[in-house]
N, C-alpha and C positions, 0 to 999 in steps of 0.2 A: 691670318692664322699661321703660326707656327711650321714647321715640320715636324718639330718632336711633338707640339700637340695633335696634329694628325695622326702622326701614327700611334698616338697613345687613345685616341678617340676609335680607331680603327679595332685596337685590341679590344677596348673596353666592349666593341659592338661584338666581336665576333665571337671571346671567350664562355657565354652562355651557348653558343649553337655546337662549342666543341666539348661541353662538358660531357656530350653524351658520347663523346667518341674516345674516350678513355680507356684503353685497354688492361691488363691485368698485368703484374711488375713479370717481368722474363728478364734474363740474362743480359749484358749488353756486350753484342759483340767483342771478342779480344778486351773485355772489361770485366772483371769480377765483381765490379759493383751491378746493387741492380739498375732495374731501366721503366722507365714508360713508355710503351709506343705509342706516338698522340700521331691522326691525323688533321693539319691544320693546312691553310689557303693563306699564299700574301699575295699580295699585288704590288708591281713595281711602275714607275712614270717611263714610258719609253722618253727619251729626249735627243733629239738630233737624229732619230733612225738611227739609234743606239739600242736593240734588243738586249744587247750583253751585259749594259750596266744595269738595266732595269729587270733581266733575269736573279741577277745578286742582289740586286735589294728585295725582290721578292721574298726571294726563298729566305735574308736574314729577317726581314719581318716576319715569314712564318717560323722560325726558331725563337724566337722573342713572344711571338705568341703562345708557343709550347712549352716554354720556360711559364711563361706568365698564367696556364692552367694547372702546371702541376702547383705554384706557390697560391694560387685561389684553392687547391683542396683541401690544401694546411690547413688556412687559417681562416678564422672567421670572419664575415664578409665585411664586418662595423671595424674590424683590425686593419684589413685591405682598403678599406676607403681612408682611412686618417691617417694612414702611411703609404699611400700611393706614390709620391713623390720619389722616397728612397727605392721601395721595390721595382718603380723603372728604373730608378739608376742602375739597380741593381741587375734586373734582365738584359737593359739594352748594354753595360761596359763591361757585364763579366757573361753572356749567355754562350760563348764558349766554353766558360769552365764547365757549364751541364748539358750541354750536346754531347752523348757518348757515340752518335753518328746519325746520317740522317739519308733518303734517296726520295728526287724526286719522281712520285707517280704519273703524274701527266702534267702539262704545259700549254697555254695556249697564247697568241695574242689577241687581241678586241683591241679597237681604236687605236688610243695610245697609250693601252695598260696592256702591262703583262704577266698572267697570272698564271701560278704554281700551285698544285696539291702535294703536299709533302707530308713523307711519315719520319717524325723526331724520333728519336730515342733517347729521353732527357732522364738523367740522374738523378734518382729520387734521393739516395742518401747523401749527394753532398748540395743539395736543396736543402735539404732538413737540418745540414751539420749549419749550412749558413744562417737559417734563420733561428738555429738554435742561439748562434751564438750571438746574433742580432736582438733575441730576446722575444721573437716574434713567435718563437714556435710553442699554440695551446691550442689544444685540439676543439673541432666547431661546436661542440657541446660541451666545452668544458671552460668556459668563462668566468676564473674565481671573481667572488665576491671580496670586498677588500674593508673593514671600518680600521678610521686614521683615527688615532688618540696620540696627538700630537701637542706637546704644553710646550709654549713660548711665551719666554719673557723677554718682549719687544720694549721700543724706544720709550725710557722713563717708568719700565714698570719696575716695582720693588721685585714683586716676586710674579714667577709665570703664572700664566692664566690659560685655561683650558677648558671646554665645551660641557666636559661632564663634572666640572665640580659646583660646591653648591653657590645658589646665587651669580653665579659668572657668563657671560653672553656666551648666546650658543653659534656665533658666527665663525667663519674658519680663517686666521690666522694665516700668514704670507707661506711658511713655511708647508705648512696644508696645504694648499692651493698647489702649489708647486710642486709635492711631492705627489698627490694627486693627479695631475694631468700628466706628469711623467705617466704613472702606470693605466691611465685612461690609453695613454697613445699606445702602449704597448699591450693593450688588448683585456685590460684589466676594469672591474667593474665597482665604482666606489659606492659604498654605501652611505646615503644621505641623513646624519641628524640634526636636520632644522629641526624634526616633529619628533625628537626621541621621546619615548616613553619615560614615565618617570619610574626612574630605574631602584630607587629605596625601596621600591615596593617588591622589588625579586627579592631583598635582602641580601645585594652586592655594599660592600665596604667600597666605594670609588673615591675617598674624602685628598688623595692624593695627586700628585702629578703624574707618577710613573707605575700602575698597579702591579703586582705580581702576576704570574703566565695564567695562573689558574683562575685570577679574578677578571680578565681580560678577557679569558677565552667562553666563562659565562656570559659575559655580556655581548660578547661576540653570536654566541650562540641564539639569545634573544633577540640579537638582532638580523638576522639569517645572514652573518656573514661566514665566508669559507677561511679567512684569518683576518687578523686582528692586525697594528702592527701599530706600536707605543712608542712614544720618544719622548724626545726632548728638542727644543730651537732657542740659541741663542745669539742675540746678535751684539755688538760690542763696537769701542771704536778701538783700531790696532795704532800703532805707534810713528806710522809712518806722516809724512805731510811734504804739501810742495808750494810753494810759495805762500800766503796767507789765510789762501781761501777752500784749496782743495786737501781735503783728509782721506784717510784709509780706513775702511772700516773690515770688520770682520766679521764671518756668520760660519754658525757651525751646529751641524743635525745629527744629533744620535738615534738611531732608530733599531730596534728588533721585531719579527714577522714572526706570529704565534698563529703556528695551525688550533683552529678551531676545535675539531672533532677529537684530539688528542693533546691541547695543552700544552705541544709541545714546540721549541725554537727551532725554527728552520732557516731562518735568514739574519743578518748584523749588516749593519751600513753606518758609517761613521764617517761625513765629509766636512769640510771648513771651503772657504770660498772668500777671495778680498774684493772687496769691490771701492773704487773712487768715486766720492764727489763732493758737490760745495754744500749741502743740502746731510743734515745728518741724519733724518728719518729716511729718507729715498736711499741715501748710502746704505744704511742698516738693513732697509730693508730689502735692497737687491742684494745683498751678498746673503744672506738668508733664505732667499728667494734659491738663489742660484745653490746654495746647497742643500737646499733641499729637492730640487729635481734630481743634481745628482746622486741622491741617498736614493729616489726614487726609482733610478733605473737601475742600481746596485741590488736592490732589494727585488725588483721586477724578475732582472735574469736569474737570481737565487731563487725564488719561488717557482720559477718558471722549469728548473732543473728539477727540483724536487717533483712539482708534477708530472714529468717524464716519465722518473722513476715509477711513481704511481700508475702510470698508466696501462691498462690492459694491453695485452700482446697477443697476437692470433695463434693459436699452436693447431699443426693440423694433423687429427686424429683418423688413420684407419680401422676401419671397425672392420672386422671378419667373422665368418656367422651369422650374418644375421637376416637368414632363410626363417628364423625363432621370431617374427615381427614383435610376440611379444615382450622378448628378451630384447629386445633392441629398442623398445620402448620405456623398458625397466632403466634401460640402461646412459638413456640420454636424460632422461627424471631425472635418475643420480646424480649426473655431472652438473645438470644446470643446478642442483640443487647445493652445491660445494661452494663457498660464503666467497672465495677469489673470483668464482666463475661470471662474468659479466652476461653474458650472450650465447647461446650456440645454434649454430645452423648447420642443415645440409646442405653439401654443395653437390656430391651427385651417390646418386642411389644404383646399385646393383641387385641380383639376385641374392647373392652371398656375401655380398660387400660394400659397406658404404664410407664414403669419405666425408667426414662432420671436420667443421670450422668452430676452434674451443675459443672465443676472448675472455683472457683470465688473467688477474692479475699477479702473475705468478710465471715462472717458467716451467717445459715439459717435466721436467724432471720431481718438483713440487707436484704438477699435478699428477702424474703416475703414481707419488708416494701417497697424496691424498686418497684415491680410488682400492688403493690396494687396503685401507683401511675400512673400505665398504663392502657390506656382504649382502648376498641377493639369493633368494632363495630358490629359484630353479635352474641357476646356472654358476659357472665361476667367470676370473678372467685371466689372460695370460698378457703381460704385458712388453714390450721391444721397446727402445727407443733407438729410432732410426738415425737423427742426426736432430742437431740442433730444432727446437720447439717443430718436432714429428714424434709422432706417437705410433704403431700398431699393438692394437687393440683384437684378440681376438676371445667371443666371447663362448664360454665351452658349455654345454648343455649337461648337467649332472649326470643326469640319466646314461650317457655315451662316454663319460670322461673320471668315470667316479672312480675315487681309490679303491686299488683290491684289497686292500687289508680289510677296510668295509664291506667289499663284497662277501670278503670269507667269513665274518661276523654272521652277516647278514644269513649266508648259505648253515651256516651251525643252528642258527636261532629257529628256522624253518625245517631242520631237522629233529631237534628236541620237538618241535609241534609236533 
């Protein structure tokens, strides 16, 4: 066995026991970015009655390991098992870039092991910028669904041929395949139509190769996918040649990503790819092959931005007053009842104050404007925004806070009685 598979066996065992030791993002020393504090354990091979060098491989295996729990929080576990290979690479030859510092807590030796409990401080944001840009980064609950309407006209066909038109096999095409396991590896969920429904019966027009956003995005929807994404594969032979026997072929994928729920284009990938050989269906169809994965992962990281963007962001709200339990109840109704607002919880409760956790897909700002358009019948609200996605919230009891121009109303009317 290996070294690097041990110690990749070593992680793989230990990163379940530390998930529970995950502390909450704080500061990172003399770093303005933020931080994880993880506590993790390595073990290093004493050799030759050599403590020293077996103290430093401990302690880089337990950084390796703290790197490799915050990038398991990302992403989803079926994402991390089919790209394991790169994300070691990626722990063990860059996990300096995300150590923002580290100390060890205690040390011991046993036999001829020696082992270290260390607390990391690993970088959560330039984790996240990397596997952004890797394409890796979709959050564990959010694994789009993906249907491929991909028409290729391969080797000797007159005209393309395609799954959903009539009378034509429903099997998937080189270019399919390819572009398909691109966004499988990249954390992406394909939707299967060997058993499509017979779709005349929605009264979709599909009689073409390349349908319109709006016809696609029904049929998307029928089929519970989260987008759609249409093209086109063609493969050719190019102009090139070398000696008698070996030709040059050429393959080239048009493809566009249509969000489902709105119809609308989020994504374009457009690649060509040459491939050689003696053999002019294996020519053809490797370079079609090959450009269609890389349409695949063009198209992968562009949708994968877009649902960033979409994604809920935590804002944290203080609440003041709310001695009123039932104003404070009125009042958290509201919020979660606001159509961006994903989720809210309390993270800790006062007499007079509590501090709620908003995830909305929106920023503080957005939501403060939201609330101030809500009215609540026994109290008002005054709103602050502290700093970036912070809110104070305090909520004012009518009865204690009412305008006196009211009151003096109020006091006349009582007098006429």
């Amino acid at each position: 066995m290996s070294v690097v598979f041990k110690k990749i066996s070593t992680i793989i065992a230990i990163w379940p026991i530390f998930f529970l030791l995950l502390s909450s993002e704080c500061p990172g020393a003399g770093n303005p970015e933020s931080s994880n504090k993880i506590i993790v354990t390595g073990t290093g091979v004493i050799i030759d009655d050599d403590p020293t060098k077996a103290r430093e491989d401990a302690i880089s295996e337990s950084l390796v390991a703290a790197v490799g729990i915050v990038i398991a929080e990302m992403m989803p576990i079926e994402m991390l098992v089919q790209n394991f290979e790169k994300l070691n690479e990626m722990m063990y030859s860059r996990k300096k870039q995300y150590v923002n510092g580290y100390r060890v807590l205690t040390e011991t030796e046993y036999n001829n092991l020696y082992r270290v409990v260390v607390e990391a401080r690993i970088s959560r944001s330039r984790i996240k910028r990397e596997l952004s840009q890797m394409g890796f980064l979709i959050g564990r609950k959010e694994i789009p669904s993906i249907l491929l309407l991909i028409a290729e006209q391969e080797f000797e066909d007159t005209f393309p041929h395609y799954w959903w038109g009539t009378d034509m096999p429903m099997g998937k095409t080189a270019a399919e395949k390819a572009l398909g396991r691109s966004m499988t590896k990249l954390g992406f969920d394909i939707v299967s139509h060997d058993a499509v429904p017979e779709i005349k019966k929605e009264g979709l027009t599909l009689s073409t190769p390349e349908p319109d956003n709006e016809t696609v995005a029904a049929l998307g929807k029928m089929m519970q996918a989260d987008f759609v994404i249409v093209g086109s594969a063609v493969s050719e032979r190019a102009s090139n040649t070398m000696g008698e026997d070996i030709r040059s072929f050429k393959g080239t994928v048009s493809a566009r990503a249509v969000r489902v729920d709105t119809g609308e284009e989020v994504a374009a990938a457009f690649r060509t790819d040459v491939s050689l050989d003696t053999d002019e269906m294996i020519g053809r169809k490797n370079a079609v092959t090959t450009a269609g994965a890389f349409a695949g992962n063009d198209l992968a990281l562009q949708i994968t931005k877009t649902l960033e963007k979409k994604k809920a962001s935590e804002i944290k709200v203080f609440v003041q007053g709310t001695g009123y339990l039932s104003n404070f109840a009125k009042f958290r109704k509201t919020v979660s009842d606001i159509p961006e607002v994903t989720n809210i919880r309390i993270q800790e409760m006062r007499p007079s104050e509590a501090i709620v956790l908003v995830n909305c897909k929106c920023d503080a700002k957005a939501l403060a404007k939201a609330l101030m358009f809500k009215t609540f019948n026994s109290f008002g609200i005054n709103i602050s925004e502290d700093e970036a996605q912070q809110l104070t919230i305090r909520l004012i009891p009518e009865k204690i806070d009412r305008n006196p121009a009211l009151k003096e109303v109020d006091k006349k009317k009582q007098q006429d009685n």
